[in-house]
N, C-alpha and C positions, 0 to 999 in steps of 0.2 A: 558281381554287378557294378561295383564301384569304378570298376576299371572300364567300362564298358561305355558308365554314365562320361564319365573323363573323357574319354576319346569322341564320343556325339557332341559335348561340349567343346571339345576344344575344336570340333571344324565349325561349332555355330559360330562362336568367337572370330572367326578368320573372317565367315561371310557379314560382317558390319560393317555398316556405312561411317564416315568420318562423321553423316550429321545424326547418327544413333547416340544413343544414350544408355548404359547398362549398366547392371548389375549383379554381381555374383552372391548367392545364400548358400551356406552346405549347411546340414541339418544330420543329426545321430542322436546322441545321448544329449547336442549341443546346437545351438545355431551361431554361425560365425559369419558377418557380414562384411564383403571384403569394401564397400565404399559407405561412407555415410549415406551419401545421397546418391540416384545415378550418376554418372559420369557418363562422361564424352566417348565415343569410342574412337579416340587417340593411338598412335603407336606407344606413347609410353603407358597411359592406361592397358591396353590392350597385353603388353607386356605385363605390367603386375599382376593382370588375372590370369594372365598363363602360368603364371607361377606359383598363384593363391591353389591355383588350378593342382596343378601339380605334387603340391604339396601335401592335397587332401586325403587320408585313409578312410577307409570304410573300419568301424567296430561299435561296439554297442546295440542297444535297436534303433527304432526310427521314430526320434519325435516330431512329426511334421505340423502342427498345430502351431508352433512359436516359429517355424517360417513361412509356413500360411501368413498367419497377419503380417510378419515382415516384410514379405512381399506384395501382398494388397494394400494394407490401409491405406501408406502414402498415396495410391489412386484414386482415392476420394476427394481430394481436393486435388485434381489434374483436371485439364480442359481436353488433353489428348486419352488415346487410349494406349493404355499401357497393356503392352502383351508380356504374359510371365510361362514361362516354360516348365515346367516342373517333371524331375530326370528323377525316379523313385525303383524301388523294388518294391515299396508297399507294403514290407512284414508288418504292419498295423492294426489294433483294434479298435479304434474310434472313428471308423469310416466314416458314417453321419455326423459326425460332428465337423469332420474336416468336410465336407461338401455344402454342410450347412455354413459355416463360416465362409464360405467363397460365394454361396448364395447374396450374402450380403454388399460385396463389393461390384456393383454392378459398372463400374466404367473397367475393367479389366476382362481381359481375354484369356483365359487358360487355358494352355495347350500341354499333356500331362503325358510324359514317358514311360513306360514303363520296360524296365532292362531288367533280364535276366528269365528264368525256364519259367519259374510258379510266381507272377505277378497277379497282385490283388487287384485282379479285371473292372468288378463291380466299382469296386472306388475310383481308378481311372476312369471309366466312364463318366460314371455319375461330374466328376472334378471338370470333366472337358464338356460333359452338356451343360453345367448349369455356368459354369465358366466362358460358354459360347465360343469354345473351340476345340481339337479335336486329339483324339489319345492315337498315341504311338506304342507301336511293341517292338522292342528290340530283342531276340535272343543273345545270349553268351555269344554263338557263331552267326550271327548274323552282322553286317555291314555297317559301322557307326558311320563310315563317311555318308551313305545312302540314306541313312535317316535323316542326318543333318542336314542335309539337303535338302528332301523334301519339307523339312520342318521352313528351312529358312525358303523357302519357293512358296511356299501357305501364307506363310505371314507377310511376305511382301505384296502377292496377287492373289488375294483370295477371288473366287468366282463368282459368287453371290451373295450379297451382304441385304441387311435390312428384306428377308423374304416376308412375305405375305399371300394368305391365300384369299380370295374373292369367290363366294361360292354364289353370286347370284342369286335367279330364282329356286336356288334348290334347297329344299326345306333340311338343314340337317343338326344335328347337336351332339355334345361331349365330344369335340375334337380334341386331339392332342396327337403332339404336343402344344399347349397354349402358344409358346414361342417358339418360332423356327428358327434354329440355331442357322449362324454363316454357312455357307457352302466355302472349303478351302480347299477343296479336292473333289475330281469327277467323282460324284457320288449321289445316287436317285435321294430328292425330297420325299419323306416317308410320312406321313400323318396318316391318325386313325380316328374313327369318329361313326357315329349311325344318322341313318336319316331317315326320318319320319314317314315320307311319302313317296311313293317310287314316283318317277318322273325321269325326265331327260333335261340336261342343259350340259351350261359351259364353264369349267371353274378354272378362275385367270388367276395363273401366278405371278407373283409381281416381286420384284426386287429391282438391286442395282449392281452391275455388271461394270468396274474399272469403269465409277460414277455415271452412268449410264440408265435413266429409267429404262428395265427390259420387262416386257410382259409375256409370259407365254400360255394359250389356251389349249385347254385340254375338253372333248367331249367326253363326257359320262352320260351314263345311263344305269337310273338306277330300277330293278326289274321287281316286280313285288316279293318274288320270291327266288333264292338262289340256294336249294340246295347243297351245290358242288364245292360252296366255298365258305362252310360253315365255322370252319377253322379262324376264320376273319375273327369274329369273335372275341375268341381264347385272348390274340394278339390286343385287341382292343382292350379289353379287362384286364391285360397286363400293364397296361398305358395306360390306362386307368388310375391301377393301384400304385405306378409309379409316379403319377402327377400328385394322389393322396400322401406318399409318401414326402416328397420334397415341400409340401406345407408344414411338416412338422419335423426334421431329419433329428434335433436335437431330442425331442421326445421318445422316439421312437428308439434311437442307442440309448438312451438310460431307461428304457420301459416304463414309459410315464408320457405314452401317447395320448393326444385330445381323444376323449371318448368318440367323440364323433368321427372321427380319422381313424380310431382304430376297429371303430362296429362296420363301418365301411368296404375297408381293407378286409375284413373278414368274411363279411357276404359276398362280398368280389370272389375268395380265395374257394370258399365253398358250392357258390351254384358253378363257376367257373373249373373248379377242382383246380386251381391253381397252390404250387406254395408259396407263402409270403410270410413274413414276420409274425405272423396272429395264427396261421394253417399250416399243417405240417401231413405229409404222407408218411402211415403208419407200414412197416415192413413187420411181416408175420413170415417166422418162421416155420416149414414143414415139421418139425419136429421139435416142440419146445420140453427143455429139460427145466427143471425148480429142483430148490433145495428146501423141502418144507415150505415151499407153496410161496416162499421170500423171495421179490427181487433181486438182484445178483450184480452191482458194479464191477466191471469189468474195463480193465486200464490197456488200449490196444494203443500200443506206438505209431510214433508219426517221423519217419524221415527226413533228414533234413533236406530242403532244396536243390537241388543241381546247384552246381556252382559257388554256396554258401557255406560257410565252415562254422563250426559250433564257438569258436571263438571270439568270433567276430560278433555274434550272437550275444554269447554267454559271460564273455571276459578268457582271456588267457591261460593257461595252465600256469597256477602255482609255482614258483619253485620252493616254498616255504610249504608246501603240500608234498610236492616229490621228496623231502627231504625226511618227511618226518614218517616215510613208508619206506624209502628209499636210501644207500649210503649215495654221497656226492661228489665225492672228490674223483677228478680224474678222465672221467670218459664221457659220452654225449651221444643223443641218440636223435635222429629226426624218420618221418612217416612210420610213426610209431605202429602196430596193428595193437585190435583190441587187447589183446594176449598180452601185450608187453605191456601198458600199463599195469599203473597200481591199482587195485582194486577199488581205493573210492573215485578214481577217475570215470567210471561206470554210473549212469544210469540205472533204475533196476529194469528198465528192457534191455540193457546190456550195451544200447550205442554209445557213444561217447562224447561225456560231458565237459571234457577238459581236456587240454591237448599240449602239445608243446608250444613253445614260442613263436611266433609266425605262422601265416597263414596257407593251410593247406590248402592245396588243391581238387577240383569235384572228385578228381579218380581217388586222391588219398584216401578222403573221405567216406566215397561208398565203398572202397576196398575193404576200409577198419570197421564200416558197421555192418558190413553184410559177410564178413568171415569170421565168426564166434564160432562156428562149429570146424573151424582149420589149426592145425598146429604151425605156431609162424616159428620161424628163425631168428634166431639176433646173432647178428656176425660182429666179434670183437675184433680189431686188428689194430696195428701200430703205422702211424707215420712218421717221418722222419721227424718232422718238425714238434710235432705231440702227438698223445695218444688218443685215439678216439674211437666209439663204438659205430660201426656200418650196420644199418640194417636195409636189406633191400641195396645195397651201394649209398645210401643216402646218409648226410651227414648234419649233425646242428650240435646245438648246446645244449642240450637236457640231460640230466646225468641219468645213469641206470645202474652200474655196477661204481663200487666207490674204489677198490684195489683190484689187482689182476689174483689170478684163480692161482695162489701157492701151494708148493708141496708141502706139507708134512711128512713125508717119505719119497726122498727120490734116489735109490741106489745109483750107481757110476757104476759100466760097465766095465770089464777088463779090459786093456789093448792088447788086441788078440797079438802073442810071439811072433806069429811069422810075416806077419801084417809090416806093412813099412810107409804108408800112405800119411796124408795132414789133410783136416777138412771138416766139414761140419759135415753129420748127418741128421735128416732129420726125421722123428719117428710120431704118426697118429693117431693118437690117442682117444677111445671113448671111454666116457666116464659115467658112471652109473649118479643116481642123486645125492648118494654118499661121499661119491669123492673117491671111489676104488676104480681103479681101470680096469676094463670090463675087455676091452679087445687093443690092438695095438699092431702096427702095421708100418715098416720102414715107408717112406717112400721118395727118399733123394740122398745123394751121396753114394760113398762109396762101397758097392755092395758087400767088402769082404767085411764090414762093419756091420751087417743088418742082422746078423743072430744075436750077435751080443747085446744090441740097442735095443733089440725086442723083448728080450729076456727082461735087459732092469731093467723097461717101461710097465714091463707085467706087473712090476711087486711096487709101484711109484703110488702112492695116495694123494688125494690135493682136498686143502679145504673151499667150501663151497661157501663163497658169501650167500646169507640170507637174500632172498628174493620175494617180491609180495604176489610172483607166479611161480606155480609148480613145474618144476622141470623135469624134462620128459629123458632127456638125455644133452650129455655136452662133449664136444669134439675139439681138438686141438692139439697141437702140435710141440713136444717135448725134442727142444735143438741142445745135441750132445758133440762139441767141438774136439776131434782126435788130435793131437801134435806128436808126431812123429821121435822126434827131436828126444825127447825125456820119457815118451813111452805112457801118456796119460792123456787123462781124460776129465774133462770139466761140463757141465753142465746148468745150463738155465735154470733160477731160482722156478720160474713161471711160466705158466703155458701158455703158451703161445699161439698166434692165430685163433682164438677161441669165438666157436661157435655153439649157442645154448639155443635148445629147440623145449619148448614148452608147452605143456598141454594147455587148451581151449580151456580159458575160464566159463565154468556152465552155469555160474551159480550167481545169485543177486546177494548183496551184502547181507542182507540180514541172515538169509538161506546159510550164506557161508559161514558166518557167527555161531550159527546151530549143528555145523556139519564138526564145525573146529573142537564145540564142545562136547559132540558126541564122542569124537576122537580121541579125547583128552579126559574123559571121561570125569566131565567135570557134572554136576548134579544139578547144581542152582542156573535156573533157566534168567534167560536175558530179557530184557523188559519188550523189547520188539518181538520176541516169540509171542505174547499175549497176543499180540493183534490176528496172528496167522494158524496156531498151535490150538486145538483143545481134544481133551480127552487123546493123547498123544498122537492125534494122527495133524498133519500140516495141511494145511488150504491151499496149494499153488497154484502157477499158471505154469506150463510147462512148454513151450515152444517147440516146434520140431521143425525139422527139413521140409517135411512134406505130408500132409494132416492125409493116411490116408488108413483102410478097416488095419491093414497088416500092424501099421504101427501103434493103433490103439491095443491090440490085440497083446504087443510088448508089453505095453505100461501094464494092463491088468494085471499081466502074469506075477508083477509083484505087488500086487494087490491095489494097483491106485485105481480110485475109485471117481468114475466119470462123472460131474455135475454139468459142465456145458462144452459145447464144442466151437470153439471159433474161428472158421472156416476159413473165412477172408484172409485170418490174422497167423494161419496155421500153427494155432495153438486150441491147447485143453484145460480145462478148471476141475481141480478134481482134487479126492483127498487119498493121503498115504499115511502111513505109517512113520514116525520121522527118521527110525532106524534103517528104510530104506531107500531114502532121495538120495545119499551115493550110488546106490547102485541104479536109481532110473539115472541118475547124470551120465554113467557108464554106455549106455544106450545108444548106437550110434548117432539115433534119427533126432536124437534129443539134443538140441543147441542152447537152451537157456530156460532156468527154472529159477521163478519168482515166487516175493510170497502175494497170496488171495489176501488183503488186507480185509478183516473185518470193518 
């Protein structure tokens, strides 16, 4: 989104007049204000904010509260109106409070962006009504020059300023919205409101049109009764409850509403069946399962946004974390998949909470969190200049492996007698998780060399750096150099072009702590089993492919035992045995097993 807010910004920047005055705010974990006070919009001003501009990254989340006031207060003591733009994605929880805060600056105009897929709608809104100006959505693939445009076209020629309605003899009340915000774009004046007494007349709109009193009248007729358009109503009592709400916005985010504003809002929400902050529509399940008759917290994951990376978010991946999972020296890995992280790089719904250095992109992203049930690849290879690890073709600094994969046994084959050739051949090797070559297969050079090359590749062993994923199998290539000349044969310490295929981490850390100890057959249980573990069977969540009778029908068969089913989340709550959650993890349909926290 940051990249997006950049590019709408820098064509508003270009559309400024010499006799404008601006300012640039960025806001994250920080706010950074690139003038003291507005400036002139000069060619050399204009230059610095292109480069303030440009400078700017997106990381952390979004403190928008300390560039709110930044940018209003100084309105207070202005004779003009100061228009503020405001370029966000929104990841925020203090909605009402940031609305309520802009409530209070009333000689300013906010006009509020919002860039990127999952924008916080409700807060845009609310920012650009009670700010008397209007919200923009920008997607990822949508047009910044096209917004910037219409943004800078708004605020030079709005269409109708100062509206007002005149309802004449017509008897009516609770209109809203109280104030009619600007008209800055072809767009119908909407108010809602009841009237007392049916009757007929005329209600004059009135404003000013590029400083111009314009009036326009409308006939109505109001009829004593209209069944057809009963739905009226509902809208009303939303606009209602949203006029009740902006009397109080700070209240109402800390729950600590005027009782009066909030008995209100709640007789609104209930004759009207409306939800609102005080009312809530209750979803009943066709089939409710209990466990002894107790509620059941249940932790169902949430995606991160199109577009937005957990790092940016979260902070960075480690390398003082890679290092103390991981050896370091040597090779580097970038668009990691879930698999090839370390295991506390994981979430326990299994997305990923730490990443490499720099920021991925949306595809990287939902590729790593939406294939836990896949076996990815890591392709080790050499370049001239250094070594580094490919995965996917893609490259960076992260380290994975600290040395190359050495023999501990690598025979030299004979030169075969009648042989008379010089040259490398080279021979592919799979290797089992021990480090035995399991198959072995020439596949370049010169053929009267390939029985022999196969032969000592057969009996070759290699030790296998420790990994914080299980490896499923590893492939590479053992280069054995013929020289003619003396009749011999030498061979590479290391294998070479190495690729390591690794099985789907299925398991949440603590899960995996109990499977290790089961393994290891170690007796003294670990203090996070408490939470998940009694009387030896485990409390999980067990996620699957695809929640459907067949695959419940697996998990049974080793005895797990169904407490709820969550459909949405295609996953199960349920308990086992702890002696056999390897073998539900074996399961195909099975992608990830958490513990059911007590």
């Amino acid at each position: 989104p940051i990249e997006k807010a950049k590019e709408a910004m820098k064509l508003a920047l270009d559309g400024l007049n010499p006799q404008d005055t601006f300012n640039l705010i960025t806001f994250a974990g920080d706010t950074h204000i690139l003038f003291e006070t507005p400036a002139s919009a000069t060619r050399e001003n204009l230059a610095k904010a292109q480069k303030f501009l440009a400078s700017r990254e997106g990381g952390g989340g979004t403190e928008m509260m300390k560039a709110i006031k930044a940018a209003l207060e100084p309105t207070d003591s202005q004779q003009h109106v100061r228009v503020v733009c405001f370029m966000t994605d929104g990841y925020i929880g203090n909605d009402l409070e940031i609305v309520g805060e802009i409530q209070k600056h009333k000689n300013a105009r906010v006009f509020s962006f919002g860039i990127g897929q999952s924008v916080n709608r409700f807060l845009l809104d609310k920012m650009a009504e009670e700010g008397r100006g209007e919200a923009e959505y920008v997607a990822l693939t949508d047009d910044g020059s096209a917004a910037a445009k219409r943004f800078h076209e708004r605020v030079r020629s709005p269409l109708l300023t100062d509206i007002s309605l005149d309802f004449g003899n017509l008897q009516v009340a609770d209109v809203y919205p109280k104030r009619i915000n600007d008209l800055f774009s072809a767009k119908p004046v909407v108010v809602h409101g009841r009237f007392i007494k049916a009757g007929n007349g005329v209600i004059k709109l009135k404003g000013k049109s590029f400083g111009r009193e314009t009036v326009r009248e409308i006939a109505v007729n109001f009829p004593e009764n209209e069944p057809n358009h009963d739905v009226l109503a509902t809208l009303w009592a939303r606009t209602r409850i949203d006029d009740l709400m902006s009397q109080d916005y700070a209240g109402v985010q800390n729950g600590n509403a005027k009782p009066e504003v909030k008995d209100t809002i709640t007789n609104l929400g209930l004759e009207y069946r409306l939800l609102t902050q005080f009312t809530s529509f209750v979803a009943v399940e066709e089939r409710i399962v209990t466990d002894g008759g107790q509620p059941r917290k249940i932790e169902v994951p949430v995606e991160m946004p199109e577009g937005v990376s957990r790092e940016g978010i979260f902070g960075a991946y480690s390398r003082d974390d890679a290092r103390s999972t991981i050896p370091t020296v040597g090779y580097s890995t970038k668009a990691m998949s879930a698999q090839s992280l370390p295991l506390n790089s994981r979430n326990p719904q299994g997305f990923l909470n730490q990443v490499t250095a720099g920021r991925r992109n949306a595809r990287e992203s939902n590729a790593a969190s939406n294939s836990m049930a896949n076996v990815r690849r890591l392709e080790l290879s050499k370049s001239v200049e250094n070594e580094v690890i490919s995965i996917d073709g893609a490259q960076s600094d992260a380290p994975i492996i600290s040395q190359g994969i050495k023999a501990t046994t690598l025979p030299k084959p004979e030169y075969p007698q009648n042989a008379n050739a010089n040259g490398a051949v080279n021979v592919e090797v799979t290797l089992d998780a021990n480090g035995s070559v399991a198959s072995a297969k020439a596949i370049s050079g010169d053929k009267a060399f390939y029985l022999t090359t196969e032969t000592a590749a057969k009996n070759a062993k290699f030790e296998i750096p420790k990994l914080s994923v299980e490896i499923a199998k590893i492939t590479g290539v053992i280069a054995y150099n013929f020289a003619a000349k003396d009749k011999t044969v030498t061979v590479a310490p290391e294998l070479q072009n190495v690729r390591v295929e690794v099985k789907p981490n299925k398991y949440h850390s603590s899960v995996k702590a109990l499977i290790e100890r089961l393994k290891n057959k170690q007796t003294q249980p670990t203090t996070d089993e408490a939470k998940f573990i009694r009387d030896g069977k485990a409390e999980i969540i067990v996620r699957v492919k695809e929640l459907k009778p067949e695959t419940i029908a697996e998990l049974k068969k080793l005895g797990f035992e169904v407490l709820t089913e969550m459909i949405s989340a295609n996953a199960v709550v349920g308990r086992i045995a702890i002696e056999k959650i390897a073998a539900l993890a074996e399961i195909d349909q099975v992608t990830f097993i958490s513990p059911q926290n007590r």
